[in-house]
C-alpha positions in Angstrom: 75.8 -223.0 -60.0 72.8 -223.1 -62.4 70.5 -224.7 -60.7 71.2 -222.3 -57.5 70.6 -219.6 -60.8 67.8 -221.3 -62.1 66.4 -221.9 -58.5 66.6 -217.8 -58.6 64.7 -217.0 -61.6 62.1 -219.5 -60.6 61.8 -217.6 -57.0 61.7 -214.6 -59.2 59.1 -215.4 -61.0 56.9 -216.4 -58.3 57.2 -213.2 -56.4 56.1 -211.5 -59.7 53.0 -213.6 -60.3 51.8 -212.9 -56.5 52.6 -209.3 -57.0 50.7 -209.2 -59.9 48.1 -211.4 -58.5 47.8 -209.1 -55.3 47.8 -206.1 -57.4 44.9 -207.8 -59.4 43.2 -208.5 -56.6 43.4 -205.4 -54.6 41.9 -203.4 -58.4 39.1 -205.6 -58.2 38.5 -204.9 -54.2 39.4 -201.7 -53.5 40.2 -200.3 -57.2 36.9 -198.7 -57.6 36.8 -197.1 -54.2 40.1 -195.4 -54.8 39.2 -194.1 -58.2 35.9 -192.8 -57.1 37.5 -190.7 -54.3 39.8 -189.5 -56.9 37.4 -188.1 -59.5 35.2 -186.7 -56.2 38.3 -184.7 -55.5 38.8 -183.5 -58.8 35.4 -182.3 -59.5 35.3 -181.0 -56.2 38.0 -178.6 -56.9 36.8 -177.9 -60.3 33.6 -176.7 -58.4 35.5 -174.4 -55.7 37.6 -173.0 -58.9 34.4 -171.9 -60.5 32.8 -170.9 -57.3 35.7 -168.5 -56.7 35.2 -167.4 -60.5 31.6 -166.9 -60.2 32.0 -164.5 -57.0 34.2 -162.1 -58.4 32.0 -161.9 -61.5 29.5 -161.2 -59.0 31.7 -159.2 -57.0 32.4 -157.0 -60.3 28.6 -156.7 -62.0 27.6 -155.4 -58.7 30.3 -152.4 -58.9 29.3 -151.5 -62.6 25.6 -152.0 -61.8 26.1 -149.4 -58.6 28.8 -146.7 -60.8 25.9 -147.1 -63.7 23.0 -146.8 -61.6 21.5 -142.7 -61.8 18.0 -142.9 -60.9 17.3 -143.2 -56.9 14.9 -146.4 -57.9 17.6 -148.3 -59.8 19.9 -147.6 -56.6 17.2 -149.2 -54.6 17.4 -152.1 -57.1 20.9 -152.6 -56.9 20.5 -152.5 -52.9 18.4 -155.1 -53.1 19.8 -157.3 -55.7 23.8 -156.9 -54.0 22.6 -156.9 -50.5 25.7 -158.8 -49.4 28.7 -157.5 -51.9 31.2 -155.0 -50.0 29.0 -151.9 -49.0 27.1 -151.7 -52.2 23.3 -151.6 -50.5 24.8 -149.1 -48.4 26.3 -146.7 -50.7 23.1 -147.6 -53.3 20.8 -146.2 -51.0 22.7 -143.2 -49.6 23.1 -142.6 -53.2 19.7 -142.6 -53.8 18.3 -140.8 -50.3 20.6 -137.9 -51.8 18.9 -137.5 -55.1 15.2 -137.7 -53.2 16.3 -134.9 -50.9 18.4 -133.0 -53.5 15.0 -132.8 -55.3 13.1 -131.7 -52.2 15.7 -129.4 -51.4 15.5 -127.5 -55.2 11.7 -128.0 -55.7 12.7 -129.8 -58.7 11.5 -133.3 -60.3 14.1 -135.9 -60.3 15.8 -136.0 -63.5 14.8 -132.3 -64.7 17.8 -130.3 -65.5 18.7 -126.5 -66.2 17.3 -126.7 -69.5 14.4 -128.7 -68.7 12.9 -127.7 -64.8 10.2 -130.5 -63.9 8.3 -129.0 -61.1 8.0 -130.5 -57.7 4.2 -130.4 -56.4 4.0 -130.2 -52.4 2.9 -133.5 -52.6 5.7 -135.2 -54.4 8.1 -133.1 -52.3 7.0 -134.4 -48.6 6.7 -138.4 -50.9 11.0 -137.7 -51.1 11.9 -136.3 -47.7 10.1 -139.6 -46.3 11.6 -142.0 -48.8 15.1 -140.4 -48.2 14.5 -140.6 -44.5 13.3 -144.5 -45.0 16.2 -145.4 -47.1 18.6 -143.2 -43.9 17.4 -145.9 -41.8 17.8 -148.5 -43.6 21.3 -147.9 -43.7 21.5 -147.1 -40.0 19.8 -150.6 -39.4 22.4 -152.3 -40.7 25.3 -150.6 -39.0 27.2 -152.8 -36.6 28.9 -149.9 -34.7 32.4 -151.0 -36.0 35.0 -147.8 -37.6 34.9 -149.1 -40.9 31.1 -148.5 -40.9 31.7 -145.0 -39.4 31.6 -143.0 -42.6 28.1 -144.7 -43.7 26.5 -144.1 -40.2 27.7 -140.7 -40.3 26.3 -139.8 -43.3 23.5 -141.3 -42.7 22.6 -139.5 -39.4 23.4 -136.0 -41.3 21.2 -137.1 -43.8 18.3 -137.7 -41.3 19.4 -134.5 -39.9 18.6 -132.5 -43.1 15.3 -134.3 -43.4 14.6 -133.4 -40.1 15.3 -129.8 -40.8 13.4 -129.6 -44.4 10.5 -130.6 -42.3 10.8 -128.1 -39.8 11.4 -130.6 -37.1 14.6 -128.5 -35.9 14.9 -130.6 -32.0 15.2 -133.9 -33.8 18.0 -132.6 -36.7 19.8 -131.1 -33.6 19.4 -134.9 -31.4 20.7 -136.4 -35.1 23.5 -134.0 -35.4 24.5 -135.1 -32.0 24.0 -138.9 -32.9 26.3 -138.2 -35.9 28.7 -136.5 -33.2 28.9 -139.4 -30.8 29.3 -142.0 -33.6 32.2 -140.3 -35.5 33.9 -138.9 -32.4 36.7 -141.8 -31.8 37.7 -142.5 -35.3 37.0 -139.1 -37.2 37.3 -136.4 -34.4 37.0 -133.2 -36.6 33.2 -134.8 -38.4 32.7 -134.9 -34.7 33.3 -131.4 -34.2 31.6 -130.5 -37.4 28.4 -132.2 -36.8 28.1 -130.4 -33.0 28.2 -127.1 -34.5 25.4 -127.9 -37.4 23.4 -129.1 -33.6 24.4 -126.0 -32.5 22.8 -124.0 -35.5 19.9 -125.7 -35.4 17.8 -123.1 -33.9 18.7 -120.9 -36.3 16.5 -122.2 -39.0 13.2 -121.9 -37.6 11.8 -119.4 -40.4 11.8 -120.3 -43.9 14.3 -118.0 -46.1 12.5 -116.6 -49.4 15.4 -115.8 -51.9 14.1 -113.7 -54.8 15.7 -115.3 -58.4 17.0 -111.3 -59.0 15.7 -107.5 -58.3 13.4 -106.1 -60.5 15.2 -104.1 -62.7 13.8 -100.4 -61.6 13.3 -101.0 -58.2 14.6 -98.1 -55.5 17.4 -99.0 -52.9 15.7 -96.6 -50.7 13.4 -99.5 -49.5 16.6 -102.1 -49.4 18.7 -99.6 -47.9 17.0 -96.5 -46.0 19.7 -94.8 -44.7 21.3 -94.2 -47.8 22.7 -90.5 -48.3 21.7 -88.0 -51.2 23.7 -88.1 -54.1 24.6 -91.8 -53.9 23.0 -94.4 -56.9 19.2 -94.1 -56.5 19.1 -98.1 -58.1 20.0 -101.2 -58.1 21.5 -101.1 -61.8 23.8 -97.4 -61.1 24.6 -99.3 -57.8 26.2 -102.2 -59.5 27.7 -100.2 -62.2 31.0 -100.0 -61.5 31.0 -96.5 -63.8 28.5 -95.0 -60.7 30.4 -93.8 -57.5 29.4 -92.2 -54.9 30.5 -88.8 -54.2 33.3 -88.6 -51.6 34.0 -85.9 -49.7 37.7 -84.9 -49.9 39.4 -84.7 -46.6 39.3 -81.0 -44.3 42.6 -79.7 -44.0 43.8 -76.6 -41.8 45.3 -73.2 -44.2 48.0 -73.5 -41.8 49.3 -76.6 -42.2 49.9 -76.5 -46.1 53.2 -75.9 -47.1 
């Protein structure tokens, strides 16, 4: 019984030396191999942890650059330096075609304000309508026809539109009215129908309106309004005083019918 016990502990003892042995063996071999794979793996997915970190920072500075952006060239910049976050160049330079033809539109400087009017000479104003229109096609370049793109093209093709008719050019804002009509028409049917009737109207703007600031303070309505009759405010300051009515003639009524 104890040497069948003994015979045992001996067998034992063998199998763990070989293990060992093996397990010595197979460090020295392949050891290195396995532990080299393993740190690869871990400092690959450190690397894909921080790549996924550093996007959204991206993501996120690109957002607050385009919300603090005011001037049309620091849009531009923003376009330029986010060209492939969301639809920041897109909305960046829509953004900033609106200021330049807001500007030519007022015949006011970018930047001035109520207080502070900067003038707009004739040669700053046609430099705007063609760096809005520029920056209109930029955006139109990059449109892939898809709907979630729709509201960008559209806006876009009014915008040329409105360039178009600031220049005087009133057969192309029509054809970009309709461009803006055929884009819109399956996923935004009533932009559609708006941007037919501004094609419509375009013919309607061939003459340049002159809108006075106000009326000279003296002037006679007789020349505003000839057909006035006597006894009604002779100006424009007894016309708009509510105080000043015209004389009405009361209503012609038979003897006979009184009671």
């Amino acid at each position: 019984m104890d040497r069948e016990r003994l015979k045992d502990v001996q067998t034992s003892d063998l199998k763990d030396d070989r293990l060992n042995e093996d397990f010595v063996i197979w460090l020295k071999t392949k050891g290195p191999t396995w532990l080299l794979l393993i740190l690869v793996a871990v400092v690959a997915y450190l690397y894909i942890i921080n790549w996924k970190q550093g996007q959204i920072n991206y993501r996120n500075e690109a957002w607050i650059a385009l919300s603090e952006a005011q001037l049309p060239t620091s849009l531009e910049d923003v376009a330029v330096q986010y060209p492939d976050v969301d639809s920041i160049p897109q909305q960046a330079r829509l953004r900033a075609a609106a200021i330049y033809l807001q500007s030519s539109l007022l015949s006011r400087g970018i930047g001035s304000t109520d207080e502070a009017p900067l003038p707009l000479s004739d040669e700053d104003r046609t430099f705007n309508l063609n760096r809005a229109a520029a920056l209109y096609e930029e955006v139109l370049r990059s449109d892939t026809g898809n709907q979630g793109g729709t509201v960008m093209a559209y806006t876009a093709m009014n915008g040329m539109a409105a360039v178009m008719e600031s220049k005087g050019e009133l057969q192309q804002a029509s054809d970009w009215y309709q461009k803006a009509a055929e884009r819109s028409r399956d996923t935004f049917p009533f932009l559609a129908q708006r941007a037919e009737g501004r094609a419509l109207e375009c013919d309607q703007y061939d003459q340049l309106v002159q809108i006075p600031e106000s009326l000279p303070r003296d002037e006679s309505l007789d020349d505003l309004v000839p057909t006035l009759d006597v006894g009604t405010p002779g100006t424009v300051e007894d016309m708009t005083n509510i105080l000043t009515l015209p004389d009405v003639p009361s209503p012609e009524t038979d003897s006979g019918d009184q009671p």
